[in-house]
C-alpha positions, 0 to 999 in steps of 0.5 A, a space after each residue: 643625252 648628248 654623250 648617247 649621241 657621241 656614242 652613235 656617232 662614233 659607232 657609225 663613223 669610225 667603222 666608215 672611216 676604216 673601211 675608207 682607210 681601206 680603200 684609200 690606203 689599198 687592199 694590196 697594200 694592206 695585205 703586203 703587211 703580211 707578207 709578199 703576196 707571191 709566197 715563193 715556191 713549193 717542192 710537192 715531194 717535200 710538201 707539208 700541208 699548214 695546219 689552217 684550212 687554208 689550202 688545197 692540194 691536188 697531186 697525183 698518187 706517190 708525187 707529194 709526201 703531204 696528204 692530197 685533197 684532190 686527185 688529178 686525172 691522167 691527160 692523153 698528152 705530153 706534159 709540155 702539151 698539157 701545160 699549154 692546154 693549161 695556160 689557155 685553160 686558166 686564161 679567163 681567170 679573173 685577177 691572176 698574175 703569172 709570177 714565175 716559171 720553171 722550165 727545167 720543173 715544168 712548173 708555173 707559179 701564180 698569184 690571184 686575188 679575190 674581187 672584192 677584198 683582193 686578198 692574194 692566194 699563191 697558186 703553184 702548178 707542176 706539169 708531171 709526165 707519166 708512162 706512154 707519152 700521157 702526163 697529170 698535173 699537181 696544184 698547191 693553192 694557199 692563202 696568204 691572209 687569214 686562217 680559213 678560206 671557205 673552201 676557196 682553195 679547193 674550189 680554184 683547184 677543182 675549177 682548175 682541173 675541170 677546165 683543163 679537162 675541157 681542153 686536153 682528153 682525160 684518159 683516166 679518172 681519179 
């Protein structure tokens, strides 16, 4: 009878007290083990897509080599337009960072984190000008931790675009 009662002791308390290691120690640090929660940047040309479902691609037809989940519509503004709408655009986003932007690539990098378990996704984002003075856009979202994501990489993506729709007029549809 008393090695039972170790064995339910044990059961509730070493679950307990990994989950309070957790959050002593801190998800952000926890997930630094697997690497720099800023993955650096992508190339959409040369792009390959990982293996794991976990990521999202929306890129404009012939822009990326990889194949695309989602495709961006076409904005009746400049590049440099559209990547201002953009940044007010993903302004209310919850726990996203800026970490890097390109001027010469039109691109911005960024990287978000979930709210409960702070897991880090690296956002890459290119500002693409198109004829007559009209531009699209093309999102590389990836996780860092883990082998699936629920659909959360395309669901950012499409969310993305959707407000960016809001705010910059779409003249073609994908």
């Amino acid at each position: 009878m008393r090695a039972r009662s170790v064995a339910v002791v044990a059961l509730v308390t070493i679950p307990i007290a990994i989950i309070a290691a957790f959050f002593i120690v801190g998800p952000e640090r926890l997930w630094s083990l697997a690497g720099p929660a800023d993955q650096g940047p992508v190339d959409f040309e040369t792009l390959s897509r990982r293996e794991t479902p976990n990521d999202a691609l929306a890129c404009p037809l012939g822009a990326c080599k990889a194949r695309s989940d989602i495709k961006p519509p076409v904005f009746a503004v400049s590049a440099h337009e559209l990547r201002k709408a953009f940044r007010t655009a993903v302004a209310s986003e919850p726990n996203l960072e800026l970490v890097d932007v390109d001027e010469n690539k039109l691109s911005a990098r960024y990287v978000q984190r979930s709210a409960f378990w702070r897991f880090p996704d690296t956002i890459e984002v290119r500002f693409v000008d198109v004829e007559d003075g009209r531009s699209t856009i093309a999102i590389y979202s990836r996780s860092l931790v883990g082998r699936g994501d629920l659909g959360v990489n395309k669901a950012r993506v499409q969310r993305w675009i959707d407000k960016l729709a809001k705010l910059a007029p779409v003249v073609q549809i994908a």
